[in-house]
C-alpha positions as MATLAB code, in Angstrom:
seq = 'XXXXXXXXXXXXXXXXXXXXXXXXXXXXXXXXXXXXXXXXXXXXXXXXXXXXXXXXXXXXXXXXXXXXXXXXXXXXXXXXXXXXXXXXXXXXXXXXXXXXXXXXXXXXXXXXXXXXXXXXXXXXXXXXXXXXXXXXXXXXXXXXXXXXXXXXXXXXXXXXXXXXXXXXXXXXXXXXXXXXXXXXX';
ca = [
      53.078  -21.319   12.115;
      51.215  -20.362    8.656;
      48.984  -23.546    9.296;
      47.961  -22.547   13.276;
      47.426  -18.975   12.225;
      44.687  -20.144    9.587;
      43.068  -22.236   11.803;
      42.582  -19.730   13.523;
      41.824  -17.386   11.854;
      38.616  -20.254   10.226;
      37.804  -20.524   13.599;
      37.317  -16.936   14.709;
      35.234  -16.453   11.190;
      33.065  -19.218   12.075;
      32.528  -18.009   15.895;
      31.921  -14.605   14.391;
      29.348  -15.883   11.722;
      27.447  -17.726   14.178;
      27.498  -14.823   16.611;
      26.391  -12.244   13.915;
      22.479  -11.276   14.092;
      20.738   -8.855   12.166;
      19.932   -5.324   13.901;
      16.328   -4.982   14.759;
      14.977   -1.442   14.606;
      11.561   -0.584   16.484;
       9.867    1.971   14.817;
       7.400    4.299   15.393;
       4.499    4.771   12.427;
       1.505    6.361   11.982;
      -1.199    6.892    8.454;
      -4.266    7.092    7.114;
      -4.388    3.744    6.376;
      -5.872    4.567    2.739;
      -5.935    1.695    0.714;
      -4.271    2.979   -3.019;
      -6.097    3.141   -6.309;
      -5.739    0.455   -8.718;
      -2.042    0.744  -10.242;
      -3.510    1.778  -13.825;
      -4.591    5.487  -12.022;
      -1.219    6.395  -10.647;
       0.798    8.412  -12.236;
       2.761    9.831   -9.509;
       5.917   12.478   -9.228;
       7.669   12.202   -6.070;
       9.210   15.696   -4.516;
      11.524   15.576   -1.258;
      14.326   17.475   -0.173;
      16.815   13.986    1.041;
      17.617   11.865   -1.970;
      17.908    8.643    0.155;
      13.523    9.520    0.799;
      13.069   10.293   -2.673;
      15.068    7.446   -4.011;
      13.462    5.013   -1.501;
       9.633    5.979   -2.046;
      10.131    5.989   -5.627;
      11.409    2.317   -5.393;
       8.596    1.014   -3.064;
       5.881    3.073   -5.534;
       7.096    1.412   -8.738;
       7.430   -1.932   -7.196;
       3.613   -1.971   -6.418;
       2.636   -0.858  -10.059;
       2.700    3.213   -9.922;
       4.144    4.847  -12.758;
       6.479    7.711  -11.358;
       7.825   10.658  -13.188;
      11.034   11.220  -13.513;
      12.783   13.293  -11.695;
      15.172   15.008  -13.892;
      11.542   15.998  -16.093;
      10.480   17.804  -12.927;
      13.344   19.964  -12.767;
      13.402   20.507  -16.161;
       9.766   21.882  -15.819;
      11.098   23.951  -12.518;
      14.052   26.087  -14.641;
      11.493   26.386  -17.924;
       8.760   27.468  -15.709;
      11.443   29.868  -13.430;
      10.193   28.409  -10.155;
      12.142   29.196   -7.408;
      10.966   27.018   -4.614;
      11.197   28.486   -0.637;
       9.805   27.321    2.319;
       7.310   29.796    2.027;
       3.018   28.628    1.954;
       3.072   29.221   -1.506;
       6.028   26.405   -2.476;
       3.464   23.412   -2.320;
       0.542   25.094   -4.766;
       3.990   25.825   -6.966;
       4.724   21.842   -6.711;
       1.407   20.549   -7.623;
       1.284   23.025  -10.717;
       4.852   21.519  -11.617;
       3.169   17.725  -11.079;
       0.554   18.447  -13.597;
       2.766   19.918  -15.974;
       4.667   17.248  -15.809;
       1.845   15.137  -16.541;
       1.147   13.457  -12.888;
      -1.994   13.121  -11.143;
      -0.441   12.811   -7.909;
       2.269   14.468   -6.195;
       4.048   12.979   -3.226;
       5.453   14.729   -0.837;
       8.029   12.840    0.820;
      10.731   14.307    3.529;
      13.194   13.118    6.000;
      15.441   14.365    8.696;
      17.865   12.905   10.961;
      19.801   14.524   13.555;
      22.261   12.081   15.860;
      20.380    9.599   18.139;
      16.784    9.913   16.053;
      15.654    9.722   12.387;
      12.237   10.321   10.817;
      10.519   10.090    7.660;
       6.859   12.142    6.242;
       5.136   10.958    3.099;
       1.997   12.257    1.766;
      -0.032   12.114   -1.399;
      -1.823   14.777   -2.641;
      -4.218   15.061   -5.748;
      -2.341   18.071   -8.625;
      -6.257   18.561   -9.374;
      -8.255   19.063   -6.208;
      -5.831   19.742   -3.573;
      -6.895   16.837   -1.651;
      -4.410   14.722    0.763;
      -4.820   11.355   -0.685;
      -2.759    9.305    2.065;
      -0.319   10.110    4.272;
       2.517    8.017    7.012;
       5.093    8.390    8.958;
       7.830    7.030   10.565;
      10.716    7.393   13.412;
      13.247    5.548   14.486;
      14.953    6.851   17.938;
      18.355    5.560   18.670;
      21.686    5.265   17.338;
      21.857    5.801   13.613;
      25.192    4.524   11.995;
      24.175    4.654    8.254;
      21.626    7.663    8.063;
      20.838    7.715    4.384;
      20.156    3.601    5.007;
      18.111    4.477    8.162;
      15.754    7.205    5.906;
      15.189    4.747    3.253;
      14.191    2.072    5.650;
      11.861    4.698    7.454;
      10.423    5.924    4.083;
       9.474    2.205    3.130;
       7.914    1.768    7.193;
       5.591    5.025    6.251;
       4.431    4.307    3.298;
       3.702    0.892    3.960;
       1.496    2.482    7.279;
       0.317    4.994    4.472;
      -1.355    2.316    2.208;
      -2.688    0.367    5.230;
       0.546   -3.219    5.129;
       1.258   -2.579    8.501;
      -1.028   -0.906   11.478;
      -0.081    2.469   13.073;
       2.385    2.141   15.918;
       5.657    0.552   17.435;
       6.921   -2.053   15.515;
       9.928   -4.001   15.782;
      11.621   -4.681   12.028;
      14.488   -6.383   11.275;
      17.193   -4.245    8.719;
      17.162   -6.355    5.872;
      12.774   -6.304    5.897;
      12.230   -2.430    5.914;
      10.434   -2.759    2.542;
       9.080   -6.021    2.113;
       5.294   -5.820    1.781;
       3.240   -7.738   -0.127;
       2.073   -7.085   -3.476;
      -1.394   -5.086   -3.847;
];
């Protein structure tokens, strides 16, 4: 009986691993398109309010040459400097101050939100000197959403990828495991 049962038991593996294909999203992006500056001129901080965005843009930055702040510095800076940050107009002009103290000549603004049935992801770059919107992207994904924090990384990837002018502006059908795979700059 032991022998039948793991035969079949191999058997129903192998039908299962044959049957298995990888989820394919489509995805709706749009961005300026803006090709970056040369790696050497980035020194970015990264600012979101969903760790999975913040953790996923800082990944995809570093990987194409930008050096990123950390984090924990930016805090830091936050209780030393007694900002309390609100959605109010004021809580950007507050961030870039905080990015330049921190020694970054770009802040990046990056955001998600999911709710059941639709996810979507807002990066932007914006100069701590002048102000300026550097780039921008975006992405959304409308459907079911079974790992959410997986979902916002693979959206934040999908923008900034739009943002920096890998893939064109629109509906694009991505397989999970390619969310950010770009080439090299």
């Amino acid at each position: 009986m032991c022998r039948k049962q793991s035969i079949a038991l191999m058997v129903f593996c192998l039908i299962q691993a044959g049957c298995y294909r990888q989820a394919v999203y489509t995805v709706q992006t749009d961005g300026s398109q803006t090709p970056p500056p040369s790696s050497n001129q980035m020194r970015l901080a990264v600012w979101g309010t969903t760790p999975s965005v913040v953790g996923a843009a800082t990944t995809w930055l570093q990987k194409r040459g930008a050096s990123v702040i950390e984090r924990t510095r930016l805090n830091q800076i936050l209780i030393e400097q007694k900002v309390r940050l609100t959605a109010t107009p004021d809580r950007e002009s507050d961030l870039l101050a905080i990015g330049k103290l921190a020694g970054a000549s770009v802040l990046v603004l990056a955001d998600g939100r999911a709710i059941p049935g639709n996810a979507s992801v807002s990066v932007r770059a914006v100069d701590v000197e002048s102000a300026v919107v550097l780039w921008s992207g975006s992405a959304q994904y409308t459907g079911q959403l079974v790992y959410v924090d997986y979902a916002l990384a693979g959206l934040t990837c999908e923008a900034l990828a739009t943002a920096w002018g890998f893939r064109q502006p629109g509906q694009h059908r991505v397989k999970e495991s390619e969310h950010c795979q770009t080439p090299r700059r």
